[in-house]
N, C-alpha and C positions, 0 to 999 in steps of 0.2 A: 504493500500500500504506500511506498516511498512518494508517487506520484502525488499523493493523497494530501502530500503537505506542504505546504508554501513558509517562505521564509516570511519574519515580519518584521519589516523596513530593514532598516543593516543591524540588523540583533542576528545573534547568533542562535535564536529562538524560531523551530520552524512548528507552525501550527496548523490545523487539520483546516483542511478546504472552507468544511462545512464548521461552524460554531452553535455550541447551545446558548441561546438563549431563556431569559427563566424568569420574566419579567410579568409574569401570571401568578408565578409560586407566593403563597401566602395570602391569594385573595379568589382566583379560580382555580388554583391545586390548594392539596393538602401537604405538610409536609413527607408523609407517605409515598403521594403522588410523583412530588419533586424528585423524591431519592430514586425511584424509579427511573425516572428519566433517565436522573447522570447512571446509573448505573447502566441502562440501555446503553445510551449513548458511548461511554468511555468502552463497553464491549466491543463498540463497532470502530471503535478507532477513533472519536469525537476527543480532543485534548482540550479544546480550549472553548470556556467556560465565561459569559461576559454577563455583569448584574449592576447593580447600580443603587447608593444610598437612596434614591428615588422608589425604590420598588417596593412591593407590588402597584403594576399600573391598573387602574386610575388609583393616584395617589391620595393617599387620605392620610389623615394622623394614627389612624388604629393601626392602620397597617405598615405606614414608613417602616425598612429597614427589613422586614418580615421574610423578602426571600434571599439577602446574605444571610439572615441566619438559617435558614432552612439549609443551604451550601456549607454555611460551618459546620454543620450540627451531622452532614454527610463527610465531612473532609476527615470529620474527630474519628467517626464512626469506621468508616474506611481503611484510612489510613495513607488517602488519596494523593496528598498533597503534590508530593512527588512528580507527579503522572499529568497536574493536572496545568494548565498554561491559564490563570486566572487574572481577570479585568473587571476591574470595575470602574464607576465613576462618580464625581460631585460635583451638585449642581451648582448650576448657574443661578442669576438672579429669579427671583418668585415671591410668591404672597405667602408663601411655605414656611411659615416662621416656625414647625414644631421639629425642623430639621436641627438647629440650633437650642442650647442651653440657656442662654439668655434672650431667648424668643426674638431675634433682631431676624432681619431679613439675608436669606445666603448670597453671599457674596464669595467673589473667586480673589480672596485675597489669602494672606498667610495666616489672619488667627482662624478663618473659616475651613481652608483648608489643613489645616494641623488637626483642626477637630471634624472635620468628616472624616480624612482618613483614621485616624485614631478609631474612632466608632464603627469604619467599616472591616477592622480590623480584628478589633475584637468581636464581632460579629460573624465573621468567618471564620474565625478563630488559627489564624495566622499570624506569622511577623511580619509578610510583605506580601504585595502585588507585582505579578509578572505586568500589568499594564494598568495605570491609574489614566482615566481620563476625562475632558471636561466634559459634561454632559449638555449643556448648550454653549455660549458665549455670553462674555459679561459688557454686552453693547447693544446696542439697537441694530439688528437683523432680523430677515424674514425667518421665521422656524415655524418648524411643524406642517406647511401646510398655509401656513396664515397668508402669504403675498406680502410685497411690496406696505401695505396699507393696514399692518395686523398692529396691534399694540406690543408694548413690549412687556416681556414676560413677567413685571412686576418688580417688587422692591423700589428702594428709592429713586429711580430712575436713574442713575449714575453711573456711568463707567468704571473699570479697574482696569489701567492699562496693562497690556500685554505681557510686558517687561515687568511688572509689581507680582503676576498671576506665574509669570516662568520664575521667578527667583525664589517663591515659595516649593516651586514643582523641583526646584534644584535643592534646597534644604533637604527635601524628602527622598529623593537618589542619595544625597549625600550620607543622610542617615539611614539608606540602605531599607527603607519602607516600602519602596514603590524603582522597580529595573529599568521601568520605561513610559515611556507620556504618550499620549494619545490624545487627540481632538473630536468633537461630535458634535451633528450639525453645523460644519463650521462650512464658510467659504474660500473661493479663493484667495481673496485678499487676505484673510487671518489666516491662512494656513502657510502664507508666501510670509508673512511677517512674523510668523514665530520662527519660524525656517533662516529668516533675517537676524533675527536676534539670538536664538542660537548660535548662529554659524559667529558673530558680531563679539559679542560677548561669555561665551566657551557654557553656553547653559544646554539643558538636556535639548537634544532634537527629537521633535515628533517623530512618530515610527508607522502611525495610521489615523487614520479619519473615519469615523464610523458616522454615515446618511443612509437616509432612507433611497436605495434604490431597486427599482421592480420596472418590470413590461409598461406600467402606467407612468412612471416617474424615471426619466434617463437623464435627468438635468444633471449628475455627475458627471456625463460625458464632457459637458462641456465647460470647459478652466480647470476642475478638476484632476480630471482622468491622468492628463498627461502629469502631473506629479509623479506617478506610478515610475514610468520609463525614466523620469530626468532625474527624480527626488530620491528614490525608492520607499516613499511612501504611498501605501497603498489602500484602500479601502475596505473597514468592513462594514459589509453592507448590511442594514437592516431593514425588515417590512418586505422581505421579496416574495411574500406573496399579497404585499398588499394591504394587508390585515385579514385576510381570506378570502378578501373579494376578487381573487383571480381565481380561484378556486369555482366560480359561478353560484356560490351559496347563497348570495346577497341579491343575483338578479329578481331584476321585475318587484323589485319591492320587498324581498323572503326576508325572516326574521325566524331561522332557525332555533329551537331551545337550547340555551344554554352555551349560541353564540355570542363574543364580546361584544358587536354592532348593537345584537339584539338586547343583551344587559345592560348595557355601558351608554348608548349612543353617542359612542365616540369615534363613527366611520365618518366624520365631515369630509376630510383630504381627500375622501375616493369616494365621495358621492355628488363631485360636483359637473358642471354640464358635460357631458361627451364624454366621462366616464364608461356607461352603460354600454354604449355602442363599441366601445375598444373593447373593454372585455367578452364581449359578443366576438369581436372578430378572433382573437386569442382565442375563447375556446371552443372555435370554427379553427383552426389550424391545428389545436391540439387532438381532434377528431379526425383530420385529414391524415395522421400521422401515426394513427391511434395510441395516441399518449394521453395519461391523468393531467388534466390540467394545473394542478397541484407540481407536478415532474416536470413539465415543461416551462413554469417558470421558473424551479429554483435551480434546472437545472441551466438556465440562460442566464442565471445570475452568477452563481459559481465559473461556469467557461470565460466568464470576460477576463480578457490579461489583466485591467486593473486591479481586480478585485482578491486580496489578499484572503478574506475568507469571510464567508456567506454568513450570517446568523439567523438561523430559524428558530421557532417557539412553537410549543405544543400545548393545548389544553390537556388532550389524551393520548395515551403511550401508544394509539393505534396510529393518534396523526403524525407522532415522532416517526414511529417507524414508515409512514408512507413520505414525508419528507425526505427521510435518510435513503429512503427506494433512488431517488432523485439520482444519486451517485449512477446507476443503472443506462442512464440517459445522454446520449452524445447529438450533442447540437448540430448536425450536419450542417453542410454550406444548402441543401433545397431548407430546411427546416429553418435557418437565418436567412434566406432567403423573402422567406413567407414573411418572418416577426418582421424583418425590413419594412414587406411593404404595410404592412399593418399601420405600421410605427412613421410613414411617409402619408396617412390618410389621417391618425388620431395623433400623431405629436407624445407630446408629454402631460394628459390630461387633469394627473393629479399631481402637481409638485410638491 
C-alpha cells in the first residue's frame, strides 16, 4: 500500500491518501461509535486522524471538545499513539466564548493559543500534535460558504497579524507541543504571507491547507493548487462529498432520518441556485460508469496531484466503509473526461 501515502509538505511524515475525519463524534456518534471507526479505519491503512477544539459540529457548549476526547480516550485505550499521524486545530475569531476560561472571545494570538493547545492536549491525552492548525483566519475573509458579502465570524472585530499568530505557533515547535503548522480555510494571499514570513524571519513553515473541496466546489484550483508543485504545500481537502449531497440523498427536497441536512439544517453552501442540476448531472455520469456516486466523488478528490490527502467522515461504520471502497476507483481520462464537461456547464456552484 506504499502508493497509498503521500508525503506532507517537506516533513518527513508520509500520511495515508485518504484521512479520518471525526467531526460528528460526540454529538451524532457515541463514543463507542467513534472507536469503531478508528479502529476500522487504522485496519485499512487510514494513519492520519484530523479533529479540532471546535468539535462536535454544530458546535454548542455541551458538547465543545467532546470528540478529542473520545480520540484520547481510544489512543489510552489502544495504545495507538505511535501508528497514528494526529491534527488538530484552534479557532479563529467567534461568538464562542465557552472555548476560553475567562469567557473572552478566541483569538489567534499566544495566551489563546497556549490555552487551546494545552486543552487539546490533555484531551487527547498526548504530549504533542503531529499537525496543529488554524481553523479559520483571524481577518475578515469569505469562509464557509458565506461570499464576498458574509459577516465576519465574530468576536471583537479585530485583526491579529500574521507574524503575532506564527511566533506563538513557533513557541509551541519550540517547546516541542505541536511538529508542524497547518492553515484552514485560508486563501491565497494568507497562505503566500505566512510562507513570506516564515521563509523572512526563520519561523515554522506551513506544511498544508485544509478547504473545502468537492465536484460542487473546485475554487482551490484556482491561486491555490499551484502551491502544491512550487511550495510543496498541499491540500487537505474536506467536505468531498459535499456534506452528502453528492451522494443524491438530499435531491428534490429528501430529508433522510437521521441525516445532518435533515437534523442540523446546516446544508446552506450546497443548497444554493444551480446546485441541484450539477448534482443531477454527477450522478448521471456516475450511472454511465456504473459507479456509487459516493466512489466517484471521493475518488476524484483523492486523484488530484494537489491534494495531499482526502478527509472523509462517517455517521455509520457502513458509510466509512463505503467511503474507504473509494480506494477501488480509478479516474480514467473518459470518466474526467465527463466530470470536465459537467464542470464547463455548472462551474463551481457551491463555494
Amino acid at each position: 500500500m506504499t502508493s497509498f501515502y503521500r508525503q506532507l509538505g517537506r516533513t518527513d511524515i508520509q500520511v495515508s491518501a485518504i484521512a479520518l475525519g471525526t467531526m460528528t463524534w460526540g454529538q451524532q456518534n457515541t463514543e463507542a461509535e467513534g472507536h469503531a471507526q478508528l479502529d476500522y479505519a487504522l485496519a485499512e491503512g487510514i494513519n492520519f486522524i484530523d479533529t479540532a477544539e471546535n468539535y462536535a459540529i454544530p458546535p454548542r457548549r455541551e458538547t465543545q471538545g467532546s470528540t478529542e476526547r473520545i480520540i484520547g480516550n481510544w489512543l489510552r485505550a489502544r495504545g495507538n499513539r505511535p501508528k497514528i499521524v494526529l491534527a488538530s486545530k484552534v479557532s479563529g475569531p467567534s461568538e464562542s466564548t465557552y472555548h476560553r476560561e475567562d469567557g473572552s472571545f478566541p483569538r489567534l494570538d499566544a495566551k489563546n493559543i497556549n490555552e487551546a493547545i494545552d486543552k487539546s492536549l490533555a484531551r487527547l491525552q498526548t504530549d504533542y500534535l503531529d499537525l496543529y492548525q488554524l481553523h479559520w483566519p483571524h481577518r475578515k475573509v469569505p469562509l464557509f460558504g458565506g461570499g464576498s458579502h458574509a459577516p465576519s465570524r465574530g468576536g471583537d472585530g479585530s485583526e491579529v497579524p500574521i507574524e503575532e499568530t506564527l511566533d506563538a505557533l513557533d513557541a509551541l515547535v519550540r517547546a516541542g507541543k505541536v511538529r508542524h503548522i497547518g492553515l484552514s480555510n485560508e486563501t491565497a494571499w494568507g497562505l503566500s504571507r505566512f510562507l513570506h514570513v516564515a521563509e523572512t524571519q526563520g519561523k515554522p513553515r506551513v506544511v498544508s491547507v485544509q478547504n473545502a473541496y468537492n465536484l460542487l466546489n473546485r475554487t482551490y484550483e484556482v491561486g491555490l493548487a499551484e502551491f502544491n508543485a512550487r511550495e510543496q504545500v498541499g491540500l487537505l481537502a474536506y467536505s468531498p462529498l459535499a456534506q452528502g449531497y453528492l451522494t443524491g440523498k438530499y435531491q428534490g427536497g429528501a430529508r433522510p432520518a437521521g441525516a445532518r441536512t435533515t437534523l442540523f439544517e446546516r446544508g446552506a453552501r450546497y443548497q444554493k441556485p444551480g446546485t441541484e442540476a450539477a448534482i443531477d448531472s454527477y450522478l448521471q455520469v456516475a450511472r454511465e460508469f456504473d459507479l456509487d456516486p459516493a466512489h466517484l466523488a471521493i475518488a476524484y478528490v483523492t486523484s488530484r496531484h494537489f491534494v495531499t490527502s482526502n478527509i472523509i467522515g462517517a455517521t455509520r461504520l457502513d458509510q466509512l466503509k463505503t467511503d474507504l471502497a473509494s480506494r477501488q476507483v480509478v479516474i480514467t481520462p473518459e470518466i474526467e473526461a465527463r466530470i470536465d464537461q459537467v464542470h464547463q456547464l455548472h462551474g463551481s456552484p457551491a463555494p
